[in-house]
N, C-alpha and C positions, 0 to 999 in steps of 0.2 A: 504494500500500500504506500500511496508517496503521493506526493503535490506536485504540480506539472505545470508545465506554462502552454494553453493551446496555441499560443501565436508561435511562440518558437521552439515550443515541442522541448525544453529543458526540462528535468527532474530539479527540484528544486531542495533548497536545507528545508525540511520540517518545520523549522521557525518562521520560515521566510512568509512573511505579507504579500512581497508584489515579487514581480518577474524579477529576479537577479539581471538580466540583459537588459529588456525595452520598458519595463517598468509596469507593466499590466498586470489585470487581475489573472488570480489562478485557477485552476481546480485540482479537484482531490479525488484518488483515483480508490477503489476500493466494493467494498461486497453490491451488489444489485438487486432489487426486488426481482424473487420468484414469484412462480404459480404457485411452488406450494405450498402449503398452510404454515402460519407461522407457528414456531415450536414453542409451547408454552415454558414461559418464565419465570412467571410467578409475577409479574414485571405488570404494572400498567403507564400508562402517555406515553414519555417519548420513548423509554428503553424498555420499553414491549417489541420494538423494530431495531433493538442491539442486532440481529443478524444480517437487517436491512441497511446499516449507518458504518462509518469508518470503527475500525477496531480496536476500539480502548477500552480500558476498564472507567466505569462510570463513575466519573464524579458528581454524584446527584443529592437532591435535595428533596426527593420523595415526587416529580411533575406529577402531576395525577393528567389524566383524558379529562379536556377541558367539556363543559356539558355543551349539549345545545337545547336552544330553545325556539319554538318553532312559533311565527305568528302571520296572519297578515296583514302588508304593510299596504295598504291602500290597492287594492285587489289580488298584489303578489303574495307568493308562496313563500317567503321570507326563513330559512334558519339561520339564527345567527348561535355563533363558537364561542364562548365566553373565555379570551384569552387572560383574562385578569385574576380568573383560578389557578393560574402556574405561582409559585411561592414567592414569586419579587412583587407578582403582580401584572405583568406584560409579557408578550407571545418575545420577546426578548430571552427568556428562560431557554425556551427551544433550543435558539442556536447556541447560545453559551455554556449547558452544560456540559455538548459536544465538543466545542472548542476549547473548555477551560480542562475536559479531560484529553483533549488531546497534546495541548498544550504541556500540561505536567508529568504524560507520560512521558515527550521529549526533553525533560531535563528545563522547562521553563521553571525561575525562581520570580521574577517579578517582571508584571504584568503594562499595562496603558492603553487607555484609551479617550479616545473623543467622543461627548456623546449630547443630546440636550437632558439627558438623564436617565429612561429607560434602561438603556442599553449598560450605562455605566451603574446602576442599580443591580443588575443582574448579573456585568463581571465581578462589581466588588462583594456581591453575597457568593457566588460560586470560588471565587478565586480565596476569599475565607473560607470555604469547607475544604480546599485544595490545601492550606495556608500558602498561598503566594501572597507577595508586597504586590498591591496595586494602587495605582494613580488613574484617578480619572481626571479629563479634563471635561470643565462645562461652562457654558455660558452664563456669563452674572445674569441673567433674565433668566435663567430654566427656573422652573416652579420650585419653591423653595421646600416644599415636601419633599419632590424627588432625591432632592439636594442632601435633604436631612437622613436621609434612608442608605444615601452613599457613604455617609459619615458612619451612620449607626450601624453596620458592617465592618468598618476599621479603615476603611481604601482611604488614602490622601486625596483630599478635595482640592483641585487648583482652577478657580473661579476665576475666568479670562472675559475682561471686555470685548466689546467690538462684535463683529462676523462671527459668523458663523466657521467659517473659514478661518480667521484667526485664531478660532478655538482649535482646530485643527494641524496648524501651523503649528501652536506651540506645545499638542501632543507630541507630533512627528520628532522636534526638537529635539523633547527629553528624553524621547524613546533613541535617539542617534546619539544624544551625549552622554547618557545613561549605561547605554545596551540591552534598558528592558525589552520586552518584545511587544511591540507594537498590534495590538490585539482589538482591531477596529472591525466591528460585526460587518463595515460596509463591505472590508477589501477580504475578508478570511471566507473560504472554500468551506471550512471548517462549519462555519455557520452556516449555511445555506444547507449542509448536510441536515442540521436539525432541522431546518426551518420544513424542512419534506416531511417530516412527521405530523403537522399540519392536516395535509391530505391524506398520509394513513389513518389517522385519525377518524376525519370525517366518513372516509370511505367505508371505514366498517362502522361507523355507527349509521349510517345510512342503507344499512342494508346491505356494503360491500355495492353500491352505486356510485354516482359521480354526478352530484347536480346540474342543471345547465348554466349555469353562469357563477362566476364567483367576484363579488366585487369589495376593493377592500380598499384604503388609502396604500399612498405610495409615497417616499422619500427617497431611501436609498434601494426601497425593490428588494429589501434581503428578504422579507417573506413572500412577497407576489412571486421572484423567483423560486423560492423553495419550494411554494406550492404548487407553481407550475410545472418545477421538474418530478414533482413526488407524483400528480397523476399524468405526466409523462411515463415514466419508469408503471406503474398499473397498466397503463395502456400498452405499453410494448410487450407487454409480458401477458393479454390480453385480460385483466382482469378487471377494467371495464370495458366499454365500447367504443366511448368517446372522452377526450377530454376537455373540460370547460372551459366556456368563451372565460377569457381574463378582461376583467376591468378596472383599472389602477384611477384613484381619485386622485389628483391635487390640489390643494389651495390656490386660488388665482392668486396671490400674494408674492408665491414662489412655484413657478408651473416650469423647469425646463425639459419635461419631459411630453408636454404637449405641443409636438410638433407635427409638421409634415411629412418629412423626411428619417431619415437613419438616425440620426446626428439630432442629439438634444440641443435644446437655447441657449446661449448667455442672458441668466439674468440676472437682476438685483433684487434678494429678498425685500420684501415689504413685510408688515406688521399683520401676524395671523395666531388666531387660540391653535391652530394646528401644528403646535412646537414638533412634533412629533417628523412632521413630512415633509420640517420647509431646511432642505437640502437643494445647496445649489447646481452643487457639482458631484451627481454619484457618481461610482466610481464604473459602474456597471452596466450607465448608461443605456447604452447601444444595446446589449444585451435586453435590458428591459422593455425597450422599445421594440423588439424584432419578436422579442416571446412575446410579445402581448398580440400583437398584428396576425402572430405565425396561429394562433388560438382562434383566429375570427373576434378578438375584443381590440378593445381602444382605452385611451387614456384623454381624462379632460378635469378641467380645474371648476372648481364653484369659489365663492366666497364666504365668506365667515357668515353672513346673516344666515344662508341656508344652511351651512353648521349647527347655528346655534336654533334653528327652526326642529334640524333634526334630533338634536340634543335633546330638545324640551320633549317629542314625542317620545325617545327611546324611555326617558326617565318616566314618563305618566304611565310606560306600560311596565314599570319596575327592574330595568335596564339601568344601569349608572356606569357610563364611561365616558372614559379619557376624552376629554371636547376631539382629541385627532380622530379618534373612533368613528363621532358620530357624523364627519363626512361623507363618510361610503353610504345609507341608507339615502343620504342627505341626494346622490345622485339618482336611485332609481327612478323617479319621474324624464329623468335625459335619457335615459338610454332603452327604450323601449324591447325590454327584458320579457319572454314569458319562459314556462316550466320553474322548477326551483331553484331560487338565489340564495348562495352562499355567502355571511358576512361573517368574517370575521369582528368581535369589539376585540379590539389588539390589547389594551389595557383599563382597569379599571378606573370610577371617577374617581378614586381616594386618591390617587397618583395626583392628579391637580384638582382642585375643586372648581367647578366654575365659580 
């Protein structure tokens, strides 16, 4: 099992984030979903699908299979995945427990990452049951719950003005003058492995189906892609039929993923409650644009009023999530959807409160 570079076909250090050579994302090579039944484990969420995922010993914190719950949402056939029952509180959990144990299998001792706070909530609880030293880096505006949650784990808090991007910058910094390992959910192979549990997930509690559509926010794509490759991978292996149209929300605020073309936007963030998705520059871009197109879905941005439209419904019907969440429902009147829509709530409302 090893990490690879697709552009230029290098096998890579274990540790490594980007391409040694051209500087691009990677992938990670390793076991594949079969036809046959999986072998019971005793194991339920994500490492139920240990034979399906890269081969580590688990550093876990008990995921449970997040529930769903089924209603309808103004004539659709609506389940949504309540990713806020994973233990940080956000579908964050997924990729990081895979990546923090793969990470400590290869001799990682401290950790880094960039995050508006999910992400870094969820290394610095995993990378404490690891015991690794971790630093997150975040935005002085991330929500100061999430903030508190990073502390109260042990992780070094380094609360950076400015961009979004700046907060980024001066991850990468301490991670090169440091030599920790640079452990960003956006650019790690690692992550995206869990984030496919997602769709094993849904698939058998659906009956071992595949809904028709699955719409969810988007940022940096580590979950749209993960879910896209996990009922990829069923699909090949023919255990469903078909796989789901994708459709990625963004905030008109920060949309560079709503284009025409291959090739994301240049923008400049503006001011949105969807801390969650407003990424300027994924790293994964292209990729996320081509799997969504290659699915029969799209990608298009709303703004905050419809957020907050959607918000107040999810809540009346006893729903409470992350304001980033409640954009995905927030689009189903755009995108003229029929048979069953897939939402993931990515994270709980206690993460930020409106």
């Amino acid at each position: 099992m090893s990490i690879w570079c697709p552009t230029c076909a290098l096998t890579q250090d274990p540790l490594a984030w980007c391409c040694e050579r051209c500087g691009g994302t990677l992938e990670v090579t390793g076991p594949t979903v079969t036809a046959e039944p999986l072998a019971a484990s005793g194991r339920d969420g994500v490492w139920k699908y240990r034979s399906w995922l890269p081969d580590v010993e688990p550093i876990t914190l008990g995921e449970p299979t997040t529930p769903l719950l089924r209603q309808d949402w103004h004539g659709l056939d609506v389940v949504f995945k309540l990713e806020g029952a994973l233990p940080t509180g956000s579908f964050k959990d997924r990729g990081v427990t895979v990546l923090v144990s793969w990470l400590a299998q290869h001799g990682a001792k401290a950790v880094t990452i960039d995050s508006s706070g999910n992400a870094g909530a969820a290394l610095a609880a995993y990378s404490a049951r690891a015991g690794l030293t971790c630093h997150v880096f975040a935005p002085a505006t991330a929500s100061p719950g999430k903030l508190r949650q990073i502390t109260a784990y042990g992780a070094e808090l380094h609360s950076i003005p400015g961009t979004r991007q700046d907060v980024t910058d001066a991850a990468m910094t301490h991670a090169e003058t440091t030599g920790d390992i640079y452990a960003s959910h956006a650019w790690s192979p690692l992550f995206l492995a869990g984030t496919q549990t997602f769709a094993f997930e849904a698939w058998e509690q659906l009956g071992h189906t595949a809904p028709d559509a699955v719409v969810l926010p988007v940022g940096a794509g580590t979950l749209l892609l993960g879910i896209i490759h996990g009922y990829t991978a069923l699909h090949t292996v023919g255990l469903i039929p078909h796989i789901p149209r994708i459709y990625g929300i963004q905030s008109t605020a920060c949309a560079p993923l709503v284009t025409p073309g291959p090739d994301p936007l240049p923008v400049t963030p503006g001011q949105t409650a969807a801390e969650g998705i407003k990424i300027a520059t994924p790293p994964r871009a292209r990729a996320i644009i081509s799997a969504v197109q290659a699915t029969g879905g799209r990608i298009i941005a709303l703004p905050d009023d419809a957020l907050w439209h959607s918000h107040t419904t999810l809540t009346k019907s006893g729903i409470y999530p992350e304001p980033t969440s409640a954009i995905a429902p927030a689009a189903l009147p755009h995108l003229n959807l029929t048979g069953t829509v897939l939402i993931p709530i990515t994270a709980t409302g206690l993460k930020s409160p409106a």
